[in-house]
N, CA, C and O atoms as a printed pandas DataFrame, in Angstrom:
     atom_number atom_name residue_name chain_id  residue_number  x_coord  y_coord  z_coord
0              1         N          UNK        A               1   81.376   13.597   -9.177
1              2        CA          UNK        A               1   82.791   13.877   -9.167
2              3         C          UNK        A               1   82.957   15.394   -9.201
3              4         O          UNK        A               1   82.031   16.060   -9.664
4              5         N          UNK        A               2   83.882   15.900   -8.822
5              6        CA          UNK        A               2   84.065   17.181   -8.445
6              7         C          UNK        A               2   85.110   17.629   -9.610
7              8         O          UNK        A               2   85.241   16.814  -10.523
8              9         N          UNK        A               3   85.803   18.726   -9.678
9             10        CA          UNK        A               3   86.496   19.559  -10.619
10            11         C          UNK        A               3   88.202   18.594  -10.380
11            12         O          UNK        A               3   88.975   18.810  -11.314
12            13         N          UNK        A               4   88.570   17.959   -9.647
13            14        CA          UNK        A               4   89.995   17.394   -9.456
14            15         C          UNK        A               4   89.587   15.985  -10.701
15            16         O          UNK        A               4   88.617   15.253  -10.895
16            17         N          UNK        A               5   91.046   16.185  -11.358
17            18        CA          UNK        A               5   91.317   15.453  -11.821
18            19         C          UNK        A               5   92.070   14.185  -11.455
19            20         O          UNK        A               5   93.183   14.487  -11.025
20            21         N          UNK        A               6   91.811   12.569  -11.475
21            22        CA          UNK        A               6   92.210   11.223  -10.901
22            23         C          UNK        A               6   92.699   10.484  -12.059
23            24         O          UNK        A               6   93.408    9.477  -12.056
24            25         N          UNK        A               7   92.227   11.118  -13.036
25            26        CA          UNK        A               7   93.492   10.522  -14.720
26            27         C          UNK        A               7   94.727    9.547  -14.393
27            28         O          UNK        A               7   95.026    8.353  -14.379
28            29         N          UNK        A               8   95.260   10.845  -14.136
29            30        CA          UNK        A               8   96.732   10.174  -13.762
30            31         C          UNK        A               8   97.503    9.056  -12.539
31            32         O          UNK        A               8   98.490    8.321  -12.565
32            33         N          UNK        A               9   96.348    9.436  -11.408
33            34        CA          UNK        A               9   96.818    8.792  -10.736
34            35         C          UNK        A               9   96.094    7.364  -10.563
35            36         O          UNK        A               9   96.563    6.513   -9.807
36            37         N          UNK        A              10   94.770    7.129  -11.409
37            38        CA          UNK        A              10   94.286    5.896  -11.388
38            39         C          UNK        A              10   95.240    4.926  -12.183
39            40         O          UNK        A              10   95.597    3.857  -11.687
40            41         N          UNK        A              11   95.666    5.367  -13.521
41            42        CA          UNK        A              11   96.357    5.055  -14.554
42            43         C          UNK        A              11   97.772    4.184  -13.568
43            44         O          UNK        A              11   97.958    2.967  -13.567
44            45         N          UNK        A              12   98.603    5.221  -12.809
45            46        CA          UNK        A              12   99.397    4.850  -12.124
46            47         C          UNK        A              12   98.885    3.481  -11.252
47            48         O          UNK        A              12   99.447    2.422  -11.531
48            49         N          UNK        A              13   98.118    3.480  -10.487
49            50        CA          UNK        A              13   97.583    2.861   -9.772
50            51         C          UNK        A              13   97.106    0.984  -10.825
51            52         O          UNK        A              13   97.119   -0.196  -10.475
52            53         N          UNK        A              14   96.857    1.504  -11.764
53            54        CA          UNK        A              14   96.237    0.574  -12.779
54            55         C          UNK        A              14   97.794   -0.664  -13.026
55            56         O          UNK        A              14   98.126   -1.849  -13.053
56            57         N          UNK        A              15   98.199    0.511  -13.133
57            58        CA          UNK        A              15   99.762   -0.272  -14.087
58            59         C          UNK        A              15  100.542   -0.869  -12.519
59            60         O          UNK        A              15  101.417   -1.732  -12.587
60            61         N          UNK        A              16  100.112   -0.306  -11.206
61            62        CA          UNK        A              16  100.728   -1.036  -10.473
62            63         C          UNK        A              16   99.547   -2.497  -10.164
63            64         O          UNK        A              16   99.920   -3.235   -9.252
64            65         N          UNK        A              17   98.587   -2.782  -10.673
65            66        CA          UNK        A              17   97.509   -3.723  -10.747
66            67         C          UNK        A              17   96.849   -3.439   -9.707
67            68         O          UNK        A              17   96.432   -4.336   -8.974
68            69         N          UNK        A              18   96.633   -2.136   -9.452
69            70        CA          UNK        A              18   96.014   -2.100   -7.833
70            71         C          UNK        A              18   94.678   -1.820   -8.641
71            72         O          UNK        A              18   94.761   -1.233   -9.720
72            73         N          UNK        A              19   93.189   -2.310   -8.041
73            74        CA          UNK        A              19   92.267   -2.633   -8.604
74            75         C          UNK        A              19   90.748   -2.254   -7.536
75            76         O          UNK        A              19   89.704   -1.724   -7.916
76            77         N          UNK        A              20   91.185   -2.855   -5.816
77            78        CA          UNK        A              20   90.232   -2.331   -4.856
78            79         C          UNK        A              20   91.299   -1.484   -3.976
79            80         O          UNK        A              20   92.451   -1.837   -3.721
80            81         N          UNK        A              21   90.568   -0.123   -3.513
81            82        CA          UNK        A              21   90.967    0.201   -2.793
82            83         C          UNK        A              21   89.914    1.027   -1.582
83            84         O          UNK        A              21   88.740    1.390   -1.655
84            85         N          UNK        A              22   91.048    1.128   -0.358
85            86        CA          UNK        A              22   90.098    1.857    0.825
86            87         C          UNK        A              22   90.501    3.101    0.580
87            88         O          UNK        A              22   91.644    3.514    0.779
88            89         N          UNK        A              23   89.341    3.901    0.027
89            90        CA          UNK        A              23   89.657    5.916    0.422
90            91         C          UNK        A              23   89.627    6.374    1.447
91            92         O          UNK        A              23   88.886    5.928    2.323
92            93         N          UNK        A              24   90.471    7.455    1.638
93            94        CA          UNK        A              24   90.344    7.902    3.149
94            95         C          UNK        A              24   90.185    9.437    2.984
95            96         O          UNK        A              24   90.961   10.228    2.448
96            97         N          UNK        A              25   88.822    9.694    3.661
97            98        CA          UNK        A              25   88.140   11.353    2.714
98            99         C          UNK        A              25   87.620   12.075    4.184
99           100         O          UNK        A              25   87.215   11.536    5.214
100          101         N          UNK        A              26   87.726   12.904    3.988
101          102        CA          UNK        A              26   87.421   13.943    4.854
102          103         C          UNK        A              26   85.687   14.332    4.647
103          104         O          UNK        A              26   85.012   15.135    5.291
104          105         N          UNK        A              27   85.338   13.560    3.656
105          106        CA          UNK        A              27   84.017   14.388    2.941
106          107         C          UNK        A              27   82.979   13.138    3.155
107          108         O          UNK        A              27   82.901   12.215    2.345
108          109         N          UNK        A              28   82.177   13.226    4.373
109          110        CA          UNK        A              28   80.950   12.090    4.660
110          111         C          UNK        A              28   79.749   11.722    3.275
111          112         O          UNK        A              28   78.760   12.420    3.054
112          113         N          UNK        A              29   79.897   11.247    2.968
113          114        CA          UNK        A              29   78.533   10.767    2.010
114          115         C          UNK        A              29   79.109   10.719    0.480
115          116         O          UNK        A              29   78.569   10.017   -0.375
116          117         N          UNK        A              30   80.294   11.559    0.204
117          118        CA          UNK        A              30   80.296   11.424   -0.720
118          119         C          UNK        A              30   80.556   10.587   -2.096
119          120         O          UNK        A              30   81.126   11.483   -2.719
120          121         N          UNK        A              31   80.534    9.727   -2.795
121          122        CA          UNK        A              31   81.168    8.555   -3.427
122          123         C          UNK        A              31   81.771    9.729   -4.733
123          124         O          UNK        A              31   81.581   10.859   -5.181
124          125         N          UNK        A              32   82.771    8.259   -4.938
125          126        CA          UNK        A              32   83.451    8.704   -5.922
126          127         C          UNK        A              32   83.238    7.596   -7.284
127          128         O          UNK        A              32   84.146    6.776   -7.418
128          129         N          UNK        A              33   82.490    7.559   -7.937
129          130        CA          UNK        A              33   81.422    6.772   -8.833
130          131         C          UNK        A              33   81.938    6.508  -10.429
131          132         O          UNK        A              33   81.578    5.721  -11.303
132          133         N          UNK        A              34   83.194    7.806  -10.340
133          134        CA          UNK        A              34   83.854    8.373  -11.645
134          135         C          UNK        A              34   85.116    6.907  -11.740
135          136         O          UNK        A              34   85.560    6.424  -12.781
136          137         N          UNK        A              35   85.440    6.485  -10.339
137          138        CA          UNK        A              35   86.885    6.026  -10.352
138          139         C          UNK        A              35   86.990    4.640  -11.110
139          140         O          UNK        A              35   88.019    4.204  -11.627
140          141         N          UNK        A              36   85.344    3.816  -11.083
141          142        CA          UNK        A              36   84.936    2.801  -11.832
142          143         C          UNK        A              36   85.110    2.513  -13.027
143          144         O          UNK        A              36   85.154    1.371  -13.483
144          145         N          UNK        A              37   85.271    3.973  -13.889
145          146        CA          UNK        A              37   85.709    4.344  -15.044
146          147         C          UNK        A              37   87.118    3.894  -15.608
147          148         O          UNK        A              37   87.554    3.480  -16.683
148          149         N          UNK        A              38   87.658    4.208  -14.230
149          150        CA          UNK        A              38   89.420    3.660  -14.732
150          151         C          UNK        A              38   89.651    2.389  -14.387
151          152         O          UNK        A              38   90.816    1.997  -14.466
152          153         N          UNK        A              39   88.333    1.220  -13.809
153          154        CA          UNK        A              39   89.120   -0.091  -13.362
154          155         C          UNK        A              39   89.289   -0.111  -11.926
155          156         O          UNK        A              39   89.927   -1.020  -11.395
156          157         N          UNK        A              40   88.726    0.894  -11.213
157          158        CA          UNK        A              40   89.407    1.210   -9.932
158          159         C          UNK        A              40   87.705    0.592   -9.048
159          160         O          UNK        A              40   86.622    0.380   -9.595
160          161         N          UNK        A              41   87.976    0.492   -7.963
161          162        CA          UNK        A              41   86.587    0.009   -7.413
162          163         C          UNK        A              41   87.207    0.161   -5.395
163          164         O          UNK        A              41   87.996   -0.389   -4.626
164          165         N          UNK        A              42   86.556    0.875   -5.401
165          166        CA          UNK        A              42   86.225    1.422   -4.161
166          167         C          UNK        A              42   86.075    0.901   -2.993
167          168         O          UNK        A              42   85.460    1.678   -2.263
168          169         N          UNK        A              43   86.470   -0.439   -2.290
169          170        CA          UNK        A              43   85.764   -1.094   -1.120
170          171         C          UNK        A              43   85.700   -0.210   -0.036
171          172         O          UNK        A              43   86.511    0.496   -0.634
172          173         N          UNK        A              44   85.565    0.205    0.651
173          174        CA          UNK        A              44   85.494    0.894    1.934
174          175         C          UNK        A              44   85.975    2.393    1.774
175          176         O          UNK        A              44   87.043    2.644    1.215
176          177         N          UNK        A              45   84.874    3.710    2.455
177          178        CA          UNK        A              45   85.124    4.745    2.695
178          179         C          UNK        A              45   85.726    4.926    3.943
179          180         O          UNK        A              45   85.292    4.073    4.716
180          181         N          UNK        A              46   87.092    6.175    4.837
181          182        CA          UNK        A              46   87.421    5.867    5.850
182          183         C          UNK        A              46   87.019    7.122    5.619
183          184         O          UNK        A              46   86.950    7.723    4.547
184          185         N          UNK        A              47   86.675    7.587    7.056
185          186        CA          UNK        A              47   86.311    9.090    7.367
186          187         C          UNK        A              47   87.269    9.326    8.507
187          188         O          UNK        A              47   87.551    8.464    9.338
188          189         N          UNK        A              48   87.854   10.822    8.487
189          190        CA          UNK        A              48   88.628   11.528    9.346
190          191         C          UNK        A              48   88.789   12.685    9.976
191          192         O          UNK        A              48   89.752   12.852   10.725
């Protein structure tokens, strides 16, 4: 995980029961491993 903070907006995300989601990242390879932490779970990377 990098220096940006996802606190707030997983939290948000939580309370709307959203639980899998698709990221859409500019950044090839990278996972985001931290977001598991909040309940959040990752299905699919989109690259752009």
């Amino acid at each position: 995980m990098d220096d940006r903070d996802f606190g707030i907006g997983a939290q948000i995300l939580h309370d709307l029961d959203i639980t899998n989601l698709k990221l859409i990242t500019n950044t090839k390879g990278k996972k985001r491993v931290g977001m598991i932490g909040y309940g959040l779970e990752i299905s699919e990377y989109i690259n752009f």
